[in-house]
C-alpha positions in Angstrom: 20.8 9.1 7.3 20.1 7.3 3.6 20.9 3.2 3.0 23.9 2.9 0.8 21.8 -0.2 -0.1 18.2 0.5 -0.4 18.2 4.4 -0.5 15.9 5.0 2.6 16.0 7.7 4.8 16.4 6.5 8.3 16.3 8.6 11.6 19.7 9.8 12.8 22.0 7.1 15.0 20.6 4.0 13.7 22.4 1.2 13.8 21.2 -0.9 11.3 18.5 0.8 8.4 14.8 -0.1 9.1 13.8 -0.7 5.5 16.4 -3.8 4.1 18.9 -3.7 7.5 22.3 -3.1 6.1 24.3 -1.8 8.7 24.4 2.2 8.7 27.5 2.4 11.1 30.2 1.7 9.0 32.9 3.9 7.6 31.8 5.6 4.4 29.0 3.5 4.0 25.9 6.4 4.9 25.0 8.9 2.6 24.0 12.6 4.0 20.6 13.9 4.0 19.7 15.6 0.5 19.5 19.5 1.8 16.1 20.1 0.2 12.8 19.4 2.1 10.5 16.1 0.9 7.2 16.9 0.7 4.4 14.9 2.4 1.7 13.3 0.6 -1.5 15.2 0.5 -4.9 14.2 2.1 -6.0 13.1 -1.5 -2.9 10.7 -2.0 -2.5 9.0 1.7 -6.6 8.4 0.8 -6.2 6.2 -2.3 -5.7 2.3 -1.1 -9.0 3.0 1.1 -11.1 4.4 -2.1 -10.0 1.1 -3.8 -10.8 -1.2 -1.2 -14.1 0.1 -0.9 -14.5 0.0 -5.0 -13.5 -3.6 -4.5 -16.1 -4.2 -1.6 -19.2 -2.6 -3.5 -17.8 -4.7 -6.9 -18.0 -7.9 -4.7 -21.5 -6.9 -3.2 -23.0 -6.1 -6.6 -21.7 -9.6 -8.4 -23.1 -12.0 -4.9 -26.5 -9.8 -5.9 -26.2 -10.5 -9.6 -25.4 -14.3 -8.8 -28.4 -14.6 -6.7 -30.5 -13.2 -9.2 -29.7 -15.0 -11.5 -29.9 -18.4 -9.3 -33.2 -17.2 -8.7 -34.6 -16.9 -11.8 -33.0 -20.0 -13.0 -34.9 -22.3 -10.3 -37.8 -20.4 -11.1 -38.0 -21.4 -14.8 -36.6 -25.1 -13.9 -39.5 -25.5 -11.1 -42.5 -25.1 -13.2 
């Protein structure tokens, strides 16, 4: 079944749709299944928030090293 409202494919006999829950049980109000088959992501795409969380994780790690470098050589030169 597909949300009049949000467009969602929902499994058949829901009640209400699990994405925005209009109700799916009225007259005329549910769309039909589109006859072609959707095609699932691929390994590559289902991958991509967890290669930019770890982008994010080594940016952080690499600026805290950079700041405490740089703390470093600033207490050096101000404890001479």
């Amino acid at each position: 079944m597909i949300c009049p409202r949000c467009g969602k494919s929902n499994p058949e006999g829901t009640e209400f749709c699990l994405y925005c829950g209009a109700n799916l049980q009225e007259k005329g109000s549910v769309k039909e299944e589109p006859e072609y088959e959707m095609k699932s992501m691929s390994d590559s795409q289902k991958n991509v928030p967890a290669i930019k969380k770890e982008n994010s994780r080594k940016n952080l790690f690499i600026i805290i090293i950079g700041c405490i470098v740089l703390i470093s050589i600033i207490l050096v030169f101000l404890l001479r």
